[in-house]
C-alpha positions, 0 to 999 in steps of 0.5 A: 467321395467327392467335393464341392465346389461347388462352386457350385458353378452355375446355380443362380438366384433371381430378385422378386419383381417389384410391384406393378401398378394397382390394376395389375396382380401381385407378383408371385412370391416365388421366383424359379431360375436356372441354366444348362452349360456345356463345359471342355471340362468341368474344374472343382476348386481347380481339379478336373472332375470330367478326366479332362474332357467336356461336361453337361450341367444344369442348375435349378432354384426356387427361392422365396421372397423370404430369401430362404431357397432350394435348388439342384445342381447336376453334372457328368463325371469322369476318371477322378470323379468317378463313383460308378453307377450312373457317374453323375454328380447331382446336389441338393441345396439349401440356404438363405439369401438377403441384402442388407444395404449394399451387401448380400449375404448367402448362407446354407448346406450342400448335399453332393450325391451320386446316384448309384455310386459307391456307398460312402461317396456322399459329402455334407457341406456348409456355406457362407458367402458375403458380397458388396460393391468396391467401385466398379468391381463385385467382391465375394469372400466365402466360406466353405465347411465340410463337418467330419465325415467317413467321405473324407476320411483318410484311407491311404497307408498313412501311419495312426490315421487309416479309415479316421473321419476327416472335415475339410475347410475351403476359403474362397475370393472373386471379383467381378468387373464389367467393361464399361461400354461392352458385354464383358466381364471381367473375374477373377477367383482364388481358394485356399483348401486345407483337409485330410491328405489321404485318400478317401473311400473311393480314392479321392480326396477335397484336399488331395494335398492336405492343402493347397491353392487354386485361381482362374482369370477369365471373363463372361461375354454375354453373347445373345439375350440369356446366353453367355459365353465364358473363358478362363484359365483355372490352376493350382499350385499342386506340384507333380512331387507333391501329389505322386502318392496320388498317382495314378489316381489323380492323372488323365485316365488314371495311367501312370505318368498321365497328365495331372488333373490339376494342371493348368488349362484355359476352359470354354463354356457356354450357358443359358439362363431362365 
């Protein structure tokens, strides 16, 4: 089993183009983005899915000018994360994206696979997230829903709830604000999780705590043309107490007394976007 995110981070839509003068054809209506980073370590809603260690991942979109999509999301895994097979993370998504005045709503369902993993590995999500403008800053609120699902159950030695299909509820906020006369950006994330407090199938858990909080301030420096370059500094308010019946699982290479994978951690990428 594991989660989403997903923030899903790095997957992006682009707006059509508007029409051109007479001579010139109609813009396609449908519009291809995507970008590749490289991460020191790839954080889920605060916990690392890379053992702490770096991260390859790839985004792709094609969206309509109805505003209904379709993209992917791929990533390297390691030690928490991990499912066997090929350790990969590889998502399908779906959704619907439109403004309306000066906000933007984005809707649809994530599909997080796998490949050649453990069975019961694979988790459903569903998705809502609003956005508008607040004078200089973009705010987001979203909201994620994960439907009971054997993935999620909770298999630890927990008393009357052993192997019982479980759904996860994720709450998110984020602003962003750009540094007048600068190519940076400011943001800012906080997300509430509350679930099953076990452990799943293959050892994991969406809210490994049952509930909990995780935030990260950081900022994108747009760095050359397509390429940005971030940094943040991403925690979690789990305390060592609170997840030790998850140990060693949720330590750096699942060792007893490692370093939490939740613990706090200033993170570098580097993406590029077409």
């Amino acid at each position: 089993m594991r989660f989403s995110h997903f923030l899903v981070a790095g997957l992006s839509l682009a707006a059509a183009t508007p029409a051109l003068a007479q001579d010139t054809a109609p813009p396609s209506p449908i519009t291809v983005s995507g970008s590749a980073s490289i991460l020191t370590d790839y954080r889920l809603r605060g916990i690392s899915q890379t053992n702490k260690n770096a991260a390859v991942q790839a985004a792709l979109t094609i969206a309509h000018e109805s505003g209904f999509y379709i993209g992917t999301f791929a990533s390297n895994l390691a030690g928490w994360g991990t499912f066997g097979g090929a350790n990969m993370e590889l998502d399908a998504i779906g959704g619907y994206k439109h403004t309306f005045g000066s906000a933007t709503i984005d809707t649809g369902v994530t599909w997080y696979t796998y490949p050649g993993g453990f069975s019961e590995s694979d988790v459903v999500e569903f998705f809502g997230r609003l956005s508008g403008a607040a004078g200089p800053a973009t705010l987001t609120a979203g909201a994620y829903y994960a439907p009971k699902q054997t993935s999620l159950g909770n298999f630890s030695n927990t008393p009357y709830s052993r192997g019982q299909r479980q759904d996860n509820v994720y709450l998110t906020g984020d602003a962003a604000v750009a540094v007048p006369s600068t190519p940076i950006t400011a943001k800012a994330h906080i997300g509430y999780s509350h679930g099953n407090p076990g452990l799943g199938p293959n050892g994991t858990s969406l809210a490994p705590t049952g509930e909990y909080w995780d935030w990260s301030l950081g900022a994108d420096v747009a760095a050359y043309k397509n390429l940005t370059f971030n940094v943040s500094y991403i925690d979690t308010d789990i305390s060592k107490a609170e997840s030790a019946y998850l140990q060693p699982n949720f330590s750096k290479g699942q060792v007893p007394g490692g370093a939490s994978i939740a613990s706090g951690t200033v993170v570098f990428s580097l993406t590029a976007a077409f």
